[in-house]
N, CA and C atoms as an extended XYZ file, in Angstrom:
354
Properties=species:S:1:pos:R:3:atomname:S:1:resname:S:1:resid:I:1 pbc="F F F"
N        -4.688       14.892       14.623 N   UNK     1
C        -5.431       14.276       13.533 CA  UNK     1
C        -4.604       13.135       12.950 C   UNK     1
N        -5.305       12.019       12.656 N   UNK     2
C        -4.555       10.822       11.668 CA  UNK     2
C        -3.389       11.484       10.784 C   UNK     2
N        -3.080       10.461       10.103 N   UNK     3
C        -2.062       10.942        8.950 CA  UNK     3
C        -1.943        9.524        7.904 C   UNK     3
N        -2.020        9.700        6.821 N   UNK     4
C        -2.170        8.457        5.807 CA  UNK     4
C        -0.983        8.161        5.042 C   UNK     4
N        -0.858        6.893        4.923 N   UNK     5
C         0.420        6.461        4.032 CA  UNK     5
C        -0.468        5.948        2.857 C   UNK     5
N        -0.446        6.507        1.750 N   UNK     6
C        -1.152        5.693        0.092 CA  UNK     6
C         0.061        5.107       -0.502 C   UNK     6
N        -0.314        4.259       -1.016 N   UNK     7
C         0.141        3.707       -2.110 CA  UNK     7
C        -0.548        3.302       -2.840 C   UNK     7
N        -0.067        2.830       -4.527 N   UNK     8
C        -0.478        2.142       -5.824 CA  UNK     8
C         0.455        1.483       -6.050 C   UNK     8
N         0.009        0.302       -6.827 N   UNK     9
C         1.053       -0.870       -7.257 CA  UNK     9
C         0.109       -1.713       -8.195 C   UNK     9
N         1.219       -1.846       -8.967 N   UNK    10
C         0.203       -2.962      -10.222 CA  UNK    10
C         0.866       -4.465       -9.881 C   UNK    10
N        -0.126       -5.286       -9.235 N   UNK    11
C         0.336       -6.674       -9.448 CA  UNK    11
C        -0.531       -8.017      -10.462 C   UNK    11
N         0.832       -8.691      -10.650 N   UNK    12
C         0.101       -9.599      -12.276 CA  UNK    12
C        -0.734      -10.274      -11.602 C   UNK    12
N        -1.760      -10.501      -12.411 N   UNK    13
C        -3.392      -11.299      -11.861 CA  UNK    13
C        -2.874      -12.247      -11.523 C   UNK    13
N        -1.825      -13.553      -12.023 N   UNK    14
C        -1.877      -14.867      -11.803 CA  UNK    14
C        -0.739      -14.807       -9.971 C   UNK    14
N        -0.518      -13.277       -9.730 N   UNK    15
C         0.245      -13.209       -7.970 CA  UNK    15
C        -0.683      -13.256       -6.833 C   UNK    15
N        -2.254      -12.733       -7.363 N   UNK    16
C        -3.289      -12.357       -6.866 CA  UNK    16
C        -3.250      -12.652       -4.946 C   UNK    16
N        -3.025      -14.155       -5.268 N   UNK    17
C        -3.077      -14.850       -4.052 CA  UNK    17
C        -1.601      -14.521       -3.135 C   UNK    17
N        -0.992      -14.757       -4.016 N   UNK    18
C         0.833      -14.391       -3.273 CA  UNK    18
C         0.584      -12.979       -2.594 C   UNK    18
N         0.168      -12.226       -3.171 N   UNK    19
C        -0.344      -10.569       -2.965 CA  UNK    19
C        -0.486      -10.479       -1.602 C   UNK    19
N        -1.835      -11.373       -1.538 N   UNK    20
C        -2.634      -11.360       -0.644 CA  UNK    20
C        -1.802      -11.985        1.087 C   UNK    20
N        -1.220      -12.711        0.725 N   UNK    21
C        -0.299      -13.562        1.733 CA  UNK    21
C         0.658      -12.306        2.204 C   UNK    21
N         1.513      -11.836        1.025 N   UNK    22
C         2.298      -10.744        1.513 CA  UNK    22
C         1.901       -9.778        2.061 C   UNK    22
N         0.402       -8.724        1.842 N   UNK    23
C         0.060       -8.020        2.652 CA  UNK    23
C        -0.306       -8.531        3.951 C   UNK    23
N        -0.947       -9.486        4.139 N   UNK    24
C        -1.357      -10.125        5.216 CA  UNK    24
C        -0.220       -9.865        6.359 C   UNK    24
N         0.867      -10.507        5.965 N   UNK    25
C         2.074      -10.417        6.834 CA  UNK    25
C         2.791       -9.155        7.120 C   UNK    25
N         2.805       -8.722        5.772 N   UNK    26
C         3.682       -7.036        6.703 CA  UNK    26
C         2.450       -5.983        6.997 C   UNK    26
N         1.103       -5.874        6.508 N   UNK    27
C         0.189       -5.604        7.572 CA  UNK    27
C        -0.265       -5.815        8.655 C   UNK    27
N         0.006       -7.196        9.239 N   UNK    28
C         0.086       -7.309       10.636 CA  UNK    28
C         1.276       -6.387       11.238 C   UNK    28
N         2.618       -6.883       10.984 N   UNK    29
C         3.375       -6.399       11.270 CA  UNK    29
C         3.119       -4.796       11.512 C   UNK    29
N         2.538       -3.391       10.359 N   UNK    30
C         2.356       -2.517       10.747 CA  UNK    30
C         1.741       -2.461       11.507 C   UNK    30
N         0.481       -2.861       11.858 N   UNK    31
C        -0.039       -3.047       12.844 CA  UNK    31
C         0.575       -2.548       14.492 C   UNK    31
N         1.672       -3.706       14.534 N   UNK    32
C         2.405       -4.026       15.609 CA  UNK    32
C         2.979       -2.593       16.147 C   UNK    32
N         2.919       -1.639       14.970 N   UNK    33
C         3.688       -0.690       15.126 CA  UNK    33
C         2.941        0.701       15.270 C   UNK    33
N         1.791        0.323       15.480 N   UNK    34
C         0.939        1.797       15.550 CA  UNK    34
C        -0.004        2.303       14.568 C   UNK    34
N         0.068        1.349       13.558 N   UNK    35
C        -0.935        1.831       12.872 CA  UNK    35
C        -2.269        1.382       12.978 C   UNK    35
N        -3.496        2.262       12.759 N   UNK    36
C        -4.770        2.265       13.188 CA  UNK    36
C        -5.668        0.842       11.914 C   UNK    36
N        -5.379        1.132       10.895 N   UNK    37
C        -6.267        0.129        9.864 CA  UNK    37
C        -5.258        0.360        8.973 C   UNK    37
N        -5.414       -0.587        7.728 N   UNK    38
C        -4.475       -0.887        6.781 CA  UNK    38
C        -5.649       -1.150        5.753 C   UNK    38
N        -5.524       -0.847        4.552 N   UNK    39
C        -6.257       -1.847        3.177 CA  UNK    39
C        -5.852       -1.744        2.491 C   UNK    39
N        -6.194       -3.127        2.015 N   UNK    40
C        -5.581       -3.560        0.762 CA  UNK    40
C        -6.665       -4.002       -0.301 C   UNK    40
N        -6.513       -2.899       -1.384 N   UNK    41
C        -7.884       -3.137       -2.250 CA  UNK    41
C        -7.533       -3.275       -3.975 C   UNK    41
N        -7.696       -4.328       -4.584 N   UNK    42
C        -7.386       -5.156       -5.853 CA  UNK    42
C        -8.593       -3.881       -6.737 C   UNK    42
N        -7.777       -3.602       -8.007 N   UNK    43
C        -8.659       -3.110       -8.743 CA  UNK    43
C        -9.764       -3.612       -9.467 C   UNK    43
N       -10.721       -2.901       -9.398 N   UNK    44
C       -12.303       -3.707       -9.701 CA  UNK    44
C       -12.915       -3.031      -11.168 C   UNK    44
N       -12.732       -1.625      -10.979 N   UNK    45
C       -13.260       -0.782      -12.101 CA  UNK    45
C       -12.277        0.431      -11.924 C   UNK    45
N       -11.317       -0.163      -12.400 N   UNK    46
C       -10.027        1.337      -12.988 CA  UNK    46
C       -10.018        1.830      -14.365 C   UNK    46
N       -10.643        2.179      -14.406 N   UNK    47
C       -10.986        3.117      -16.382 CA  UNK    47
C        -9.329        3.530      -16.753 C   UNK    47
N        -9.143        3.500      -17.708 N   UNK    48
C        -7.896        4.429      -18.444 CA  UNK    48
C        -8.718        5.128      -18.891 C   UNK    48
N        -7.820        6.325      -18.449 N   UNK    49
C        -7.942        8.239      -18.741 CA  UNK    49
C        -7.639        8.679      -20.179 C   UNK    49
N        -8.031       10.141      -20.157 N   UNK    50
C        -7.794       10.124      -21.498 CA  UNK    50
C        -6.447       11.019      -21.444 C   UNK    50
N        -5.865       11.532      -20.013 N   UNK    51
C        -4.718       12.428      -19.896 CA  UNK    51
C        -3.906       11.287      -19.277 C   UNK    51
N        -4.505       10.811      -18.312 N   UNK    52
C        -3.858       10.254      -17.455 CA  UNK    52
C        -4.560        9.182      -16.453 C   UNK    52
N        -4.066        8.443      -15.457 N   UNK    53
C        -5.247        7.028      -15.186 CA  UNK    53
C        -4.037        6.337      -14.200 C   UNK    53
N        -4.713        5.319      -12.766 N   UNK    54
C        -3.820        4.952      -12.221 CA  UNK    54
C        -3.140        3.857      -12.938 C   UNK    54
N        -3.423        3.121      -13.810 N   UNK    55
C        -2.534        1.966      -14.920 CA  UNK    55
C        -1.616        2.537      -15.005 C   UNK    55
N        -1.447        3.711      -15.988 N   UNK    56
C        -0.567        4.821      -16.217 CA  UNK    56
C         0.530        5.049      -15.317 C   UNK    56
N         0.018        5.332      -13.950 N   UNK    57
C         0.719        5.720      -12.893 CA  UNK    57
C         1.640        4.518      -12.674 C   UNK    57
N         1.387        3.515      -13.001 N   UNK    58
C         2.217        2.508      -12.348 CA  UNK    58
C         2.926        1.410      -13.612 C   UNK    58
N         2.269        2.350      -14.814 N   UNK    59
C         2.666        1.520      -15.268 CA  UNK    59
C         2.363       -0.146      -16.076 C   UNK    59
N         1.226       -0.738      -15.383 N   UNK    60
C         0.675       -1.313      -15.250 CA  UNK    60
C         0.171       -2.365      -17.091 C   UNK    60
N         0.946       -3.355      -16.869 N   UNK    61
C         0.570       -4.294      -18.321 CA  UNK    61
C        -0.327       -4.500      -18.349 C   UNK    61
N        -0.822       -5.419      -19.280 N   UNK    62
C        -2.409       -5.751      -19.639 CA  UNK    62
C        -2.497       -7.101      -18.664 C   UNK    62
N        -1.588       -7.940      -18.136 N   UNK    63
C        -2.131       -9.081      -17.019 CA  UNK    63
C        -1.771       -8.593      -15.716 C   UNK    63
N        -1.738       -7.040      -15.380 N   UNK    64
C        -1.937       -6.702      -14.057 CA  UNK    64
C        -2.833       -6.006      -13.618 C   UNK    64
N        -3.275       -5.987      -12.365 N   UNK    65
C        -4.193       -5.581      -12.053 CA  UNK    65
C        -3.574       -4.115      -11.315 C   UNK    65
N        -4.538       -3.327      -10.678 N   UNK    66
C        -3.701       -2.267       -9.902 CA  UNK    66
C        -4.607       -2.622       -8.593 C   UNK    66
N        -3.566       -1.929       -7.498 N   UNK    67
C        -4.051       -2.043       -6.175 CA  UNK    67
C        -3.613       -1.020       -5.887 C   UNK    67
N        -4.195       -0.565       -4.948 N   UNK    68
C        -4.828        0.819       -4.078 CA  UNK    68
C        -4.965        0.455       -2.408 C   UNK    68
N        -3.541        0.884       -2.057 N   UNK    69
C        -3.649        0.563       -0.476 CA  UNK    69
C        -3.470        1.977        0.083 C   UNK    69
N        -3.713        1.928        1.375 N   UNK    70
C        -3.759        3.030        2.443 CA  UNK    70
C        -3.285        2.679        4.531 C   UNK    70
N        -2.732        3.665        4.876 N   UNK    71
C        -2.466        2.851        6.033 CA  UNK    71
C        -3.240        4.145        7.058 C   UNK    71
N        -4.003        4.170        7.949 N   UNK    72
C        -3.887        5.145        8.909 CA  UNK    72
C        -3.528        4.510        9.970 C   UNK    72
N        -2.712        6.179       10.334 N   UNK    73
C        -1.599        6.203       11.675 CA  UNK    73
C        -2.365        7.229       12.829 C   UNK    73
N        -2.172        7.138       14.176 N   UNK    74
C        -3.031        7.744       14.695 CA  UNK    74
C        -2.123        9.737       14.621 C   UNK    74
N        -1.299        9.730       14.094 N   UNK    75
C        -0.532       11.174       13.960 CA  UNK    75
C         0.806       11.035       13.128 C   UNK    75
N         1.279       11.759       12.811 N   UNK    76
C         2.870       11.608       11.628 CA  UNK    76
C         3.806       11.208       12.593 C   UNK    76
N         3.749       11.327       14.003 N   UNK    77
C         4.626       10.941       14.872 CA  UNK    77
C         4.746        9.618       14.889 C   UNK    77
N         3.611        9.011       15.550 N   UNK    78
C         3.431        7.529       15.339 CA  UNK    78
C         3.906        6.747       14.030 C   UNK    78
N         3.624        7.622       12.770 N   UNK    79
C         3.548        7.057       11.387 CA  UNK    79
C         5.622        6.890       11.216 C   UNK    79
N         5.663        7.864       11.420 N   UNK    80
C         7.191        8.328       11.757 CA  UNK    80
C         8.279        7.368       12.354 C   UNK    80
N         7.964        6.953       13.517 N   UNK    81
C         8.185        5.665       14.356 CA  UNK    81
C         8.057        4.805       14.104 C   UNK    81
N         6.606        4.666       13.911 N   UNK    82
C         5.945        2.911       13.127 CA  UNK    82
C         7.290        2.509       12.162 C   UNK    82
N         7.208        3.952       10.812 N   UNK    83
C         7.928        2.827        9.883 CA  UNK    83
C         9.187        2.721        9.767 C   UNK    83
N        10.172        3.401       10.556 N   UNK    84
C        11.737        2.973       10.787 CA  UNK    84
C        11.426        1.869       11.633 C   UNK    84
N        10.899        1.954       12.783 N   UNK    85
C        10.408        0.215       13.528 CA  UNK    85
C        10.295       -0.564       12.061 C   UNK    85
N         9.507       -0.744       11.343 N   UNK    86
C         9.399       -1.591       10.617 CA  UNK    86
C        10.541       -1.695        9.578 C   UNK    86
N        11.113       -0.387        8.551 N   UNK    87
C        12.374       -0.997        7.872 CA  UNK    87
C        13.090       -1.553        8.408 C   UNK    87
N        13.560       -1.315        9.671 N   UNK    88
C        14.513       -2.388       10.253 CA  UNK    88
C        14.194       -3.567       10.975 C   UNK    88
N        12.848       -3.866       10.658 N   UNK    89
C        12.709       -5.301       11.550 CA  UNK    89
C        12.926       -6.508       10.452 C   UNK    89
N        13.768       -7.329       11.354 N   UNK    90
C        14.452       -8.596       10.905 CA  UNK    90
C        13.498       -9.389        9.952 C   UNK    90
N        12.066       -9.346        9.719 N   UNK    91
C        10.866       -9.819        8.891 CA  UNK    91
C        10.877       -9.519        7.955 C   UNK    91
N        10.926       -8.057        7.755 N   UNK    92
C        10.710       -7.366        6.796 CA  UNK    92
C        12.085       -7.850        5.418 C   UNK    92
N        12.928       -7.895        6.366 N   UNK    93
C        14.459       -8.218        5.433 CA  UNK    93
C        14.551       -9.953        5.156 C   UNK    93
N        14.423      -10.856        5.888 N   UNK    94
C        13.624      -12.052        5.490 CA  UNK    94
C        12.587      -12.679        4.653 C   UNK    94
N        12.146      -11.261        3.937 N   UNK    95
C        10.310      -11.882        2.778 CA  UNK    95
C        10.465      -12.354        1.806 C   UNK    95
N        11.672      -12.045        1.265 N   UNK    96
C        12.184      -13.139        0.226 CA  UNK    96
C        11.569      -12.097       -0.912 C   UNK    96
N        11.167      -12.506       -1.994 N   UNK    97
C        10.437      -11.794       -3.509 CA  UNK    97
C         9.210      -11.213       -3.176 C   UNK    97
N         9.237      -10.289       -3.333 N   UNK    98
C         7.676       -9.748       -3.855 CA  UNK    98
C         7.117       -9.969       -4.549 C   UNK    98
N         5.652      -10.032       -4.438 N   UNK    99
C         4.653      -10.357       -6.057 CA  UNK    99
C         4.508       -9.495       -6.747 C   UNK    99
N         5.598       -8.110       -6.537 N   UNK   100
C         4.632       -6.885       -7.556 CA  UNK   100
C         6.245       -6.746       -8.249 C   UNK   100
N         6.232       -5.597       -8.786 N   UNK   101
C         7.480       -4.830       -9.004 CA  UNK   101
C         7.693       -3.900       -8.261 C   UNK   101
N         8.331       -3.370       -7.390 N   UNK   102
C         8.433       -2.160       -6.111 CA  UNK   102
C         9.163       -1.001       -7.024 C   UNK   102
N         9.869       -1.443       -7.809 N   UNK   103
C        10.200       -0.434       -8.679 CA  UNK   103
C         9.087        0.894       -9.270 C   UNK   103
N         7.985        0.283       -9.724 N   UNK   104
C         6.798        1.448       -9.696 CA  UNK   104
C         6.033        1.371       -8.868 C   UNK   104
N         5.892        1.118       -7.936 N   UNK   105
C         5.079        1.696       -6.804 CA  UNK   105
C         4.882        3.305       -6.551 C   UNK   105
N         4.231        3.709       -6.213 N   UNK   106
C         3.970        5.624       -6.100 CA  UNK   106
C         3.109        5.342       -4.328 C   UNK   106
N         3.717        6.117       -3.779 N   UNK   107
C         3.445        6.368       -2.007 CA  UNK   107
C         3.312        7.517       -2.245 C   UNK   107
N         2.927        8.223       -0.944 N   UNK   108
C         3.216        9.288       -0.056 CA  UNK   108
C         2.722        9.076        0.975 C   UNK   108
N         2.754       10.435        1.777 N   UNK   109
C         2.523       10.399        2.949 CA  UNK   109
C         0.999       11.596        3.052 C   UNK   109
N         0.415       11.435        3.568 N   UNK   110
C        -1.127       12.778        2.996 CA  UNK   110
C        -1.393       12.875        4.743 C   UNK   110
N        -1.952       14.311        5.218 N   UNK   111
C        -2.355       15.154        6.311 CA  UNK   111
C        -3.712       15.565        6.125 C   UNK   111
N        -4.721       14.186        6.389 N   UNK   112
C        -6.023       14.728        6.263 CA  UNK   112
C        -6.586       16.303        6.214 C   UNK   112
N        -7.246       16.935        5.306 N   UNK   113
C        -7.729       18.284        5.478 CA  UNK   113
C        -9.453       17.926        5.501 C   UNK   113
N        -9.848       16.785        5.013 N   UNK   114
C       -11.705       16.476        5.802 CA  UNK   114
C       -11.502       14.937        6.329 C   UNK   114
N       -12.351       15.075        7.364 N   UNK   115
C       -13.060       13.669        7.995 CA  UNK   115
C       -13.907       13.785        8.190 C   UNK   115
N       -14.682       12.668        7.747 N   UNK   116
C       -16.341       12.553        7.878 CA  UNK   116
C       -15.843       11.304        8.819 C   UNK   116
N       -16.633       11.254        9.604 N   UNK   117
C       -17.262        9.870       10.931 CA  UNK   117
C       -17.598        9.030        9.852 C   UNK   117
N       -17.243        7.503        9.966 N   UNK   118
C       -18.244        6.394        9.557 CA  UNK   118
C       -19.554        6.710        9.629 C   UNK   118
């Protein structure tokens, strides 16, 4: 069965575009490495909670937005491989600044328990 890499990250509205450039590039790159689809999705309608809320989670000021990415891998093996291939590729250490803060970012790693077919 697949296996998913999530992440959240709050980036400032006016990076929007920088964002977009940077995933572009080290999503290809995963790619390269075994992974099945990648997205990268800008928050549209993220409510703040009344316990708790992904802003919260990340942290997130009033000129950032949050994003909600996901990677599927075709198994944890692949996923496993893929991303030491990728910390150590010479690109990755070359990107210069990020548009977000990596400091709050929140990942894991998740072991599908349902799949529905497209």
């Amino acid at each position: 069965m697949s296996y998913i890499d999530g992440f959240v990250i709050a980036v400032p509205v006016a990076r929007r575009e920088a964002f977009i450039a940077h995933a572009s590039t080290f999503d290809a790159i995963i790619m390269e490495f075994g992974a099945r689809r990648v997205m990268e999705c800008w928050g549209d309608d993220v409510p703040d909670g009344k316990l708790t809320d992904f802003r919260r989670a990340v942290q997130a000021r009033d000129d950032e937005a949050v994003v909600f990415s996901w990677i599927e891998w075709p198994d944890k093996a692949t996923r496993d491989a893929g991303m030491a291939k990728f910390m150590q590729d010479p690109r990755l250490q070359q990107s210069g600044e990020m548009p977000f803060d990596g400091k709050r970012m929140i990942f894991g790693g998740f072991a599908p328990v349902v799949s529905l077919p497209a």
